[in-house]
C-alpha positions as CSV (number, residue, x, y, z in Angstrom):
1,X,-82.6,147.7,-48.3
2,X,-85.8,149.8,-47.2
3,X,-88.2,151.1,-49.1
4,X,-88.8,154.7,-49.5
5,X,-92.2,155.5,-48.9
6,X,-92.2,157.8,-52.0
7,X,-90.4,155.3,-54.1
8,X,-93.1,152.9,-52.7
9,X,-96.1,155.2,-53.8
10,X,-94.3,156.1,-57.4
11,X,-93.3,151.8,-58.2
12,X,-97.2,151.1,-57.1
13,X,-98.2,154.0,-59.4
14,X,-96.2,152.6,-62.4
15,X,-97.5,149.0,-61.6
16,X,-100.9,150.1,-62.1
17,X,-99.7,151.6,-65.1
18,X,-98.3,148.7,-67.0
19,X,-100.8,146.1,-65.8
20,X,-103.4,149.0,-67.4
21,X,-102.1,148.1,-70.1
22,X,-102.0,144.5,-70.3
23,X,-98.4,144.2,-70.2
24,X,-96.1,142.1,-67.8
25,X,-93.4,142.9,-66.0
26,X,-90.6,140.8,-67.7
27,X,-92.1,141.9,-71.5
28,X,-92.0,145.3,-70.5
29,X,-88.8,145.8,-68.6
30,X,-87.2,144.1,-72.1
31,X,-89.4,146.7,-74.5
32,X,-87.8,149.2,-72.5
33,X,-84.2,147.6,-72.9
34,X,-83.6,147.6,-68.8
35,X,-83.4,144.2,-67.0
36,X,-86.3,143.1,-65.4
37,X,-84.8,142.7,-62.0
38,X,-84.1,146.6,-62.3
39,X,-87.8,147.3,-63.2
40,X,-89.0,145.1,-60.4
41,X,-87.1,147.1,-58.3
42,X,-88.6,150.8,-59.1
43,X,-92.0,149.1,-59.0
44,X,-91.3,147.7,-55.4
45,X,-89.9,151.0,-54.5
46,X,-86.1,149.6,-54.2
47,X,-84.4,151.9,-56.8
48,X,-84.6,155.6,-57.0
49,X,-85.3,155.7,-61.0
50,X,-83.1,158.3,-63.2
51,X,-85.4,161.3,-64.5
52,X,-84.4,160.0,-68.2
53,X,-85.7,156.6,-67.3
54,X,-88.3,157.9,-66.1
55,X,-89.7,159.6,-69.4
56,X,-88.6,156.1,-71.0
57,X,-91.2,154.7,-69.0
58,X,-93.9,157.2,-69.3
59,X,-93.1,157.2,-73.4
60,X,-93.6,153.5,-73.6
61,X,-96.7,153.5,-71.6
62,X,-97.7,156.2,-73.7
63,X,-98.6,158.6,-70.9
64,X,-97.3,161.9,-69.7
65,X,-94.3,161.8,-67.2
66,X,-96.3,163.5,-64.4
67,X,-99.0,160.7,-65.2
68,X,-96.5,158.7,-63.2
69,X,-96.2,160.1,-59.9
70,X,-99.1,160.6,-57.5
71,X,-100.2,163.5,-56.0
72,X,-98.6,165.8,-54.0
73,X,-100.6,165.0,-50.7
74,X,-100.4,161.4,-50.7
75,X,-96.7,161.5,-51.5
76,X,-96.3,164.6,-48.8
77,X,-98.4,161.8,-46.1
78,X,-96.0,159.0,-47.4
């Protein structure tokens, strides 16, 4: 399945995020209590991520929600 090009630009976005902060994919997908082949799939832009999973994310990461997406213009050029 293709990837969105918004999906894309938000997975590369929380990528960034989690290696920020030292943490790996597999550790973090179980601290969140997802499977990791889920998580790799919002990161690669695959899945279109539920809002509540979403602030899951952004809570564990301890970062706003809107810290998660990237601006308007690169995701309006996507």
């Amino acid at each position: 399945m293709p990837s969105h090009p918004q999906l894309l630009l938000v997975g590369q976005r929380l990528r960034e995020l989690r290696e920020g902060h030292g943490l790996s994919q597999e550790n973090f997908a179980l601290e969140l209590g997802l499977a990791r082949s889920y998580y790799g799939g919002v990161e690669r832009g695959l899945r279109n991520v539920s809002v509540l999973n979403l602030i899951r994310i952004a809570d564990a990461l301890n970062v706003e929600v809107g810290e998660i997406f990237p601006n308007v213009k690169e995701l309006r050029a996507a």
